[in-house]
C-alpha positions as CSV (number, residue, x, y, z in Angstrom):
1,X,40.2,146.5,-11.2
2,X,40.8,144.9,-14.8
3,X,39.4,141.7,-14.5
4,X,35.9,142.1,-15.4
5,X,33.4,141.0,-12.7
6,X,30.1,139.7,-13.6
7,X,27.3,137.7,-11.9
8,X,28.3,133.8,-12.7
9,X,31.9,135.4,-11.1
10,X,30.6,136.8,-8.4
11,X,28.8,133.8,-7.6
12,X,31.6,131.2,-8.2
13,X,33.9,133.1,-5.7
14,X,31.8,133.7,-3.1
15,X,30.9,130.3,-3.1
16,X,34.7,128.8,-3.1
17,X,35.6,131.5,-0.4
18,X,31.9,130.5,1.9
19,X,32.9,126.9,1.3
20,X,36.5,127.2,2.8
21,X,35.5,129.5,5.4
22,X,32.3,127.1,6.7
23,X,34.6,123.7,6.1
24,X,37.8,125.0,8.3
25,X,34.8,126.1,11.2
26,X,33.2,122.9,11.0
27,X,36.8,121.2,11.5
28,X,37.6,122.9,14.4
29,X,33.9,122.0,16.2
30,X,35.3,118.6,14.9
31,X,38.9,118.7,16.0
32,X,37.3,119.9,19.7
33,X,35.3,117.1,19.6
34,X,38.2,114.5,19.0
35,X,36.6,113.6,15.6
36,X,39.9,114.4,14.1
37,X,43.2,114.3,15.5
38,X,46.4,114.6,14.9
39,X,48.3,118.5,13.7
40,X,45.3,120.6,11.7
41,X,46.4,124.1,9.8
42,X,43.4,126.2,9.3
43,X,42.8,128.9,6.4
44,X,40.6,130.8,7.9
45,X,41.2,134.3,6.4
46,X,43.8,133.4,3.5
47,X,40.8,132.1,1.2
48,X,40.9,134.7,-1.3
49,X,44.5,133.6,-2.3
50,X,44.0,130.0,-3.1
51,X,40.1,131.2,-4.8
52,X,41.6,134.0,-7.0
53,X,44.8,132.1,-7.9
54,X,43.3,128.5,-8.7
55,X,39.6,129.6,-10.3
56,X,41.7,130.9,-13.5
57,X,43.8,128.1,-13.7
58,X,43.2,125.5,-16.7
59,X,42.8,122.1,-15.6
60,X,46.2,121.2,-17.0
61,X,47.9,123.2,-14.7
62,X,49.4,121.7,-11.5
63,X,49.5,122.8,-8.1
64,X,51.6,122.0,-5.5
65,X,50.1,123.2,-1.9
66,X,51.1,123.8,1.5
67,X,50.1,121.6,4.5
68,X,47.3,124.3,5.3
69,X,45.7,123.2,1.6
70,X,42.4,122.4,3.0
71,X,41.5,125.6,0.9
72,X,43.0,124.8,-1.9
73,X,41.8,121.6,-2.5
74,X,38.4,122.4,-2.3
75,X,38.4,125.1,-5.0
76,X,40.4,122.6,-7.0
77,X,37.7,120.9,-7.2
78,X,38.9,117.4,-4.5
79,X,35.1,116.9,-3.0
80,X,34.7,118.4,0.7
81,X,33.0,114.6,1.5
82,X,36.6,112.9,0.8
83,X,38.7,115.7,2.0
84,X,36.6,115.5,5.3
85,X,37.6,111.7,5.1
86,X,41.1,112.0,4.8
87,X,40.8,114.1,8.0
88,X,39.0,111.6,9.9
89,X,41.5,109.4,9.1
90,X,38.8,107.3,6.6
91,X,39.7,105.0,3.7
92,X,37.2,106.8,1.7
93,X,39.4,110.1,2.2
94,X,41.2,111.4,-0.9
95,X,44.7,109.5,0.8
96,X,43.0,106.5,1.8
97,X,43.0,108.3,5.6
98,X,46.9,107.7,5.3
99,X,47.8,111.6,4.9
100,X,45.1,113.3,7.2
101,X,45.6,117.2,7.1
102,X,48.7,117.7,5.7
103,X,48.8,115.7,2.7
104,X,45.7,115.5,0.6
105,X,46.4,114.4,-2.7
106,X,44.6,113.6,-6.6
107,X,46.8,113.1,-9.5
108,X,43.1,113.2,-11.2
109,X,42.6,116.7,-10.3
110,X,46.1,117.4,-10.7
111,X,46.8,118.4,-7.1
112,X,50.3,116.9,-5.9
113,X,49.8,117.9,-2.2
114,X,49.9,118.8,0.8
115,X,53.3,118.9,2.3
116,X,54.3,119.1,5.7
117,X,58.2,119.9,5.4
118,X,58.1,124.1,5.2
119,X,59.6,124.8,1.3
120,X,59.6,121.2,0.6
121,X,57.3,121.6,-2.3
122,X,59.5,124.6,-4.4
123,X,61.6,122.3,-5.9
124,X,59.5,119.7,-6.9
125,X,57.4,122.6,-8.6
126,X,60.5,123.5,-10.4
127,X,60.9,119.5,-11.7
128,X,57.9,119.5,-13.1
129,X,57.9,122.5,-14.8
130,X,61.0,121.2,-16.3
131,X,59.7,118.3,-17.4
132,X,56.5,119.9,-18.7
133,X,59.3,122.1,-21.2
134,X,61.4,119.2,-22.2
135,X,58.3,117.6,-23.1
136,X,56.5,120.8,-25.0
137,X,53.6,120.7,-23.0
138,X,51.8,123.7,-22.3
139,X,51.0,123.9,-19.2
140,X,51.9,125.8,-15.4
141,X,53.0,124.6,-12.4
142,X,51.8,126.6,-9.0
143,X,53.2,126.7,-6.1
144,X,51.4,127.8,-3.1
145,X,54.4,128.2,0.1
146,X,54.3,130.8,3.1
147,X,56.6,133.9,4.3
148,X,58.0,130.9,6.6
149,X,59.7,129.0,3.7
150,X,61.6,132.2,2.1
151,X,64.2,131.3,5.0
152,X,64.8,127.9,3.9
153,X,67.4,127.3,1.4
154,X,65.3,125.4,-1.3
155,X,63.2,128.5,-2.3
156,X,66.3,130.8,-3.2
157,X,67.6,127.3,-5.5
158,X,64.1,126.7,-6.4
159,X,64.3,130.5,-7.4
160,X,67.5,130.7,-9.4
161,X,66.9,127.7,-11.7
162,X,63.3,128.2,-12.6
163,X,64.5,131.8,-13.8
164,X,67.9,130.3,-15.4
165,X,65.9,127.8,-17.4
166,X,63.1,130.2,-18.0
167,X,60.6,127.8,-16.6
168,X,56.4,128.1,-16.6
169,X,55.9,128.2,-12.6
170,X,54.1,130.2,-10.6
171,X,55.2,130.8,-7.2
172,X,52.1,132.2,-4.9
173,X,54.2,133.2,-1.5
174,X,51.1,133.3,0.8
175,X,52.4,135.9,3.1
176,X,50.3,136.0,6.8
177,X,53.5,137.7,8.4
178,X,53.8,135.1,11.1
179,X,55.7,131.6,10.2
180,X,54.5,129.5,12.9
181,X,54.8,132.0,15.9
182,X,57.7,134.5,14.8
183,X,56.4,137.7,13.0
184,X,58.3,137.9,9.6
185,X,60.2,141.3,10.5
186,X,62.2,138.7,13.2
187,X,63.4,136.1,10.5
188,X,63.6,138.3,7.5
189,X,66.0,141.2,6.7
190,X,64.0,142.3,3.5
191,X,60.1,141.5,4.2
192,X,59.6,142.6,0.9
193,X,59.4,139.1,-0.4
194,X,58.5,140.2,-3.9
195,X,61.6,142.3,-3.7
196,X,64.0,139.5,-2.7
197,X,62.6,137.2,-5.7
198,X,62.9,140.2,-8.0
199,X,66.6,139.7,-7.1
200,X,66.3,136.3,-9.5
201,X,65.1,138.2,-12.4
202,X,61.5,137.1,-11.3
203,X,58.6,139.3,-12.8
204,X,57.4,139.8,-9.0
205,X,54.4,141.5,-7.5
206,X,53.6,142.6,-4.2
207,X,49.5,142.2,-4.2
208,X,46.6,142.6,-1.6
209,X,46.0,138.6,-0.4
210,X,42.8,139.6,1.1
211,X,41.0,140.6,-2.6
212,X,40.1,137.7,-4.5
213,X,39.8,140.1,-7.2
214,X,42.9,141.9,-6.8
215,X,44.5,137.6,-7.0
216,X,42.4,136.3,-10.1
217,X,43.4,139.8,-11.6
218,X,46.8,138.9,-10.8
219,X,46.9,135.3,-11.7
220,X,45.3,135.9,-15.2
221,X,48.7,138.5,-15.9
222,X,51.0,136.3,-14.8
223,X,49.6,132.9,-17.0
224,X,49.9,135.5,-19.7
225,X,53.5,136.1,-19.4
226,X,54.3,132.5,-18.7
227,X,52.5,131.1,-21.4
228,X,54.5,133.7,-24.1
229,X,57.6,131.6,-23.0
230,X,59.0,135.1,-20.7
231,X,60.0,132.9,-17.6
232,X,58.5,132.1,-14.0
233,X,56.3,134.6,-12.4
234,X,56.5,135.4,-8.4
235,X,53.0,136.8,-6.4
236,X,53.4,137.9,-2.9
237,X,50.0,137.9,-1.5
238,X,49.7,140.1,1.6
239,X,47.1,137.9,3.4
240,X,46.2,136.8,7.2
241,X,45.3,133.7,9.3
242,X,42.5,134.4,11.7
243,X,43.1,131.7,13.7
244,X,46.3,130.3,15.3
245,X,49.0,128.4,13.6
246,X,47.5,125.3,14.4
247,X,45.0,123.8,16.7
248,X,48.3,123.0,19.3
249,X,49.1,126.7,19.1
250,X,48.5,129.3,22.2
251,X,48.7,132.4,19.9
252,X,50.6,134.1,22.8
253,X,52.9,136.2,20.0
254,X,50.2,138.6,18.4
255,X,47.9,141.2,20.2
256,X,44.1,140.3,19.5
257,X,43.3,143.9,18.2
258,X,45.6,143.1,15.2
259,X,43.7,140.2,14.7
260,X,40.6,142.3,14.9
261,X,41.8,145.0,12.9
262,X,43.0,142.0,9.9
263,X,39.4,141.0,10.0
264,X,37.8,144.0,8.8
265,X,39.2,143.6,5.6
266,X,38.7,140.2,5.6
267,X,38.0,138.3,2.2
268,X,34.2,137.6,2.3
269,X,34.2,141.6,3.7
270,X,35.9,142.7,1.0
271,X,34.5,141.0,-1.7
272,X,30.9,141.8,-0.3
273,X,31.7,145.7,-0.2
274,X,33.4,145.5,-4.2
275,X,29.9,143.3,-4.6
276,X,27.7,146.6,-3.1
277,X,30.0,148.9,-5.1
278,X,29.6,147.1,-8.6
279,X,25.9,146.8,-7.9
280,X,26.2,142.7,-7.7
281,X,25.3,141.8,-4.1
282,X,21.7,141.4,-4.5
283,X,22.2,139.5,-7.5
284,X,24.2,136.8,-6.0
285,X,21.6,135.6,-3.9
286,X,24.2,134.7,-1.0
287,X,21.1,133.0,1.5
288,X,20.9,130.8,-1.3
289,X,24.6,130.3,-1.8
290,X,25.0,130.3,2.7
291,X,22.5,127.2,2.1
292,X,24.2,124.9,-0.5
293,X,27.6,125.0,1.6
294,X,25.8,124.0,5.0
295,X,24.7,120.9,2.7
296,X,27.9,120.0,1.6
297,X,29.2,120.5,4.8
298,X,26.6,118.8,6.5
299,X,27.1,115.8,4.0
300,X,31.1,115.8,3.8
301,X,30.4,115.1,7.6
302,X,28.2,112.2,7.9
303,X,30.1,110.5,4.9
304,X,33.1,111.1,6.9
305,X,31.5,109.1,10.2
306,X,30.0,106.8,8.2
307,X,33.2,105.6,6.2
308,X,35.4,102.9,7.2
309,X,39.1,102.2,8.8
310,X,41.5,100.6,6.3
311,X,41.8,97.2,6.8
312,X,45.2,95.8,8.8
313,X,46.0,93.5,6.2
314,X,46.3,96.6,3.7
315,X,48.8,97.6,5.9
316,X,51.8,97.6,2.9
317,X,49.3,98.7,0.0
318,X,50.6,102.1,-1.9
319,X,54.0,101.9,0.3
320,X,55.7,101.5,-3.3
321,X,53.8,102.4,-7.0
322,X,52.7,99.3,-9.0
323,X,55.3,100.1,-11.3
324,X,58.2,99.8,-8.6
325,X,56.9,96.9,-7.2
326,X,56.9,95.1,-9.9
């Protein structure tokens, strides 16, 4: 462990992983009571990745997310009150309740979604770390995908042109071995994903998605190399959903005692045990920290009943930019 953990750290993570991990239970209370509708991705048990990856980011950096990015939103910073909108459906919701789960977005945090279409969000990464080099800004552009979209054809050209043009993205696969319902060794002849982007003349690593330590540790290497001009960096994070693919999904293709067995190294687990180890657990005062994230959550929730349904005659409002429409 070379990233050097201190109390302020400790604290910060735990927090960003506590208020993923109480936000996704609280939506599916909310989902079972019809409160929000429509398809809903859960991170249960992946929230090291987006935590380790997106806490050493600079603001300036971009990030373009999955359509399970409830997680990364929040430790981007999006408030949980207008991401719990956006769920409900709300005007007050970061989209204006026009995106719901998949596509939470804020150009002010810097977050270009949520996107629904598996891989769709590789090569739009790749443009705008192009036009961050023509335009000698620097800055990185992250993109968070899962094992699912290494079969689609946009991450291998994604891929090859951010290593041809040497660009400053980093790809974050978040591999939880299943996409959707089919178990990675069934769609992938290499599931060594770090291995197939090395293949691109990728600096690639193969880490331990379940260590938020093991991630920032990571992430802070890999800024490093792209910000000395060396090229596109590619993490594989070897993580796990605790829940099904979505709420719609039976889980019928995965024995429970895997699921089980995933969970004792969860991330709050293994965070808490390097916490014990490093002599930082009673320091971080997690009641405290358990206490602060039932408020937000509690107070994401009534904002979210209390806000209001876009008005009908808004019906055409953001359908084209200002600067189209006129």
């Amino acid at each position: 462990m070379s990233l050097k953990l201190n109390v302020d750290r400790a604290k910060d993570y735990y927090h960003q992983m506590l208020l993923i991990r109480r936000f996704e239970e609280k939506c599916v209370e909310l989902y079972s009571a019809e409160k929000i509708r429509g398809f809903l991705h859960l991170y249960i048990g992946e929230e090291a990745v987006a935590t380790g990856v997106i806490r050493t980011l600079d603001e300036e950096d971009a990030i373009v997310a999955t359509y399970r990015e409830h997680g990364h939103a929040l430790v981007r910073g999006i408030p949980a009150d207008r991401v719990m909108a956006e769920l409900y459906g709300k005007a007050e919701g970061i989209s204006h309740g026009r995106g719901g789960s998949m596509h939470l977005f804020d150009v002010s945090k810097r977050f270009y979604g949520g996107y629904a279409i598996v891989g769709g969000g590789l090569p739009l990464a790749v443009g705008m770390a192009l036009a961050d080099r023509r335009l000698n800004r620097d800055r990185v552009t992250v993109c968070f995908f899962g094992d699912g979209a290494v079969a689609e054809g946009e991450f291998h050209e994604a891929l090859n042109l951010a290593a041809l043009w040497q660009l400053p993205v980093l790809f974050v696969c978040e591999n939880n071995l299943y996409g959707m319902g089919t178990a990675l060794k069934y769609a992938e002849s290499e599931t060594n994903i770090a291995h197939k982007a090395k293949s691109y003349n990728i600096t690639s690593h193969q880490i331990d998605g379940m260590d938020v330590i093991a991630v920032a540790d990571a992430t802070e290497k890999a800024l490093k190399h792209i910000h000395s001009g060396k090229g596109p960096v590619f993490l594989e994070c070897l993580t796990y959903r605790f829940r099904a693919h979505s709420m719609f999904d039976a889980e019928l293709y995965r024995d429970k005692k895997e699921v089980e067995k995933w969970r004792e190294k969860g991330p709050l687990v293994t965070f808490r045990k390097k916490l014990e180890e490093a002599g930082l657990w009673s320091q971080i005062d997690a009641d405290t920290i358990e206490k602060e994230v039932e408020a937000v959550i509690e107070d994401a929730v009534a904002f979210a009943e209390n806000g209001t349904w876009e008005d009908i005659a808004d019906l055409e409002k953001y359908v084209y930019s200002p600067e189209v429409a006129s």
